[in-house]
Each structure stands twice: as structure tokens, then as C-alpha cells.
C-alpha positions in Angstrom: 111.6 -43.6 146.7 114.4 -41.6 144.8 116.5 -44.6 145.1 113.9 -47.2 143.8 113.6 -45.2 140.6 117.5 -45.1 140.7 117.9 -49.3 140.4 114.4 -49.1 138.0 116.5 -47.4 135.7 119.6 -49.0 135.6 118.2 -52.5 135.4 116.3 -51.2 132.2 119.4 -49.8 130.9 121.1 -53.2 132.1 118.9 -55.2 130.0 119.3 -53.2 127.0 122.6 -53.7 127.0 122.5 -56.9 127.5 119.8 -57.1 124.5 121.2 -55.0 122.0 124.6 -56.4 122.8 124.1 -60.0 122.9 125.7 -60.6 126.0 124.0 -63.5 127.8 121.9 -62.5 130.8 124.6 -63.1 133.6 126.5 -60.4 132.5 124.5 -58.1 134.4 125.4 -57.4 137.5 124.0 -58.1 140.9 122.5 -54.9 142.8 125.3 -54.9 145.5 128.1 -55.2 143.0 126.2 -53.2 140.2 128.5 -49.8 141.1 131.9 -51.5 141.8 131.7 -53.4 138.4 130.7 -50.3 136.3 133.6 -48.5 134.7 133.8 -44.8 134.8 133.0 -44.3 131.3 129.7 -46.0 132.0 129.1 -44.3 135.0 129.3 -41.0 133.2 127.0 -42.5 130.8 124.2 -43.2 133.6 124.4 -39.8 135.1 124.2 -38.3 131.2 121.4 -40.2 130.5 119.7 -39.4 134.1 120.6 -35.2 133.8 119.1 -35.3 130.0 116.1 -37.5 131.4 115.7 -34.3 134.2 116.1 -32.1 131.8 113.4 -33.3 129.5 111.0 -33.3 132.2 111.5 -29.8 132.8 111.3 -29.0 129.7 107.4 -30.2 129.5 106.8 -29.2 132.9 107.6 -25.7 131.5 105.4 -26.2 128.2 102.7 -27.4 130.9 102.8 -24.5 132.9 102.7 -22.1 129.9 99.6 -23.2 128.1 97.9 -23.8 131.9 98.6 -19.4 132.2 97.4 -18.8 128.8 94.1 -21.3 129.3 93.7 -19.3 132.2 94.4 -15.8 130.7 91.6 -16.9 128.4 89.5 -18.0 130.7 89.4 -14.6 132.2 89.4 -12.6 129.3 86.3 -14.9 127.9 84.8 -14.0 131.9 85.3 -10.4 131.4 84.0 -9.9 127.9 80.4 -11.8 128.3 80.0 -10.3 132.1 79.8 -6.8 130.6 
């Protein structure tokens, strides 16, 4: 599934490219050549863009998981004040 997401992404980023360069649509590669035709610097680019995307998503899964705990803390404060 990992892998899916993998080609999802670089056909986006393909067609961007190919968008905001205007190249003409057969410039992007076909999926089995796709990592032979990609020059290093690009490659580094991909796995950038992929680590800050990871990144980003931990970063609001940790923002999530904080305001979850104080919701709860709340919760149980609210719970103990009106049950005495």
C-alpha cells in the first residue's frame, strides 16, 4: 500500500513539473523507467519532499495528541468538581 502512495506522489510531482515547466506531457516518464531516468539531484529532491511531508504529519499528529490529553484532563477535572 506503501508503494501505491509512493507512484501517487511522484506522478503528482511529475505533472507539476511538467505544468509549471512547460514541458509537453511525454516528458514524464513511464513507471518502469521513472527511477533510471531521474537524476540524483532529483532523487534527493523526492526523498526531501517525502521526509518534510513525514515530518509535517508528525507534527499534527503531536498537536492531536496534545489537545486530546488536555480535553480529557478537562473532562475529568469537570467529572470531579460537579460529582462532589
Amino acid at each position: 500500500m506503501l508503494k501505491y502512495f509512493r507512484r501517487r506522489e511522484k506522478r503528482k510531482l511529475y505533472r507539476q513539473w511538467v505544468e509549471r515547466s512547460g514541458l509537453s506531457p511525454d516528458a514524464i516518464p513511464r513507471e518502469e523507467a521513472a527511477e533510471e531516468r531521474i537524476s540524483p539531484k532529483h532523487k534527493q529532491l523526492l526523498h526531501v519532499h517525502a521526509e518534510d511531508k513525514q515530518q509535517s504529519r508528525l507534527y499534527i499528529l503531536y498537536i492531536l495528541l496534545g489537545v486530546s490529553l488536555v480535553i480529557l484532563c478537562a473532562g475529568l477535572i469537570l467529572l470531579i468538581v460537579h460529582s462532589s
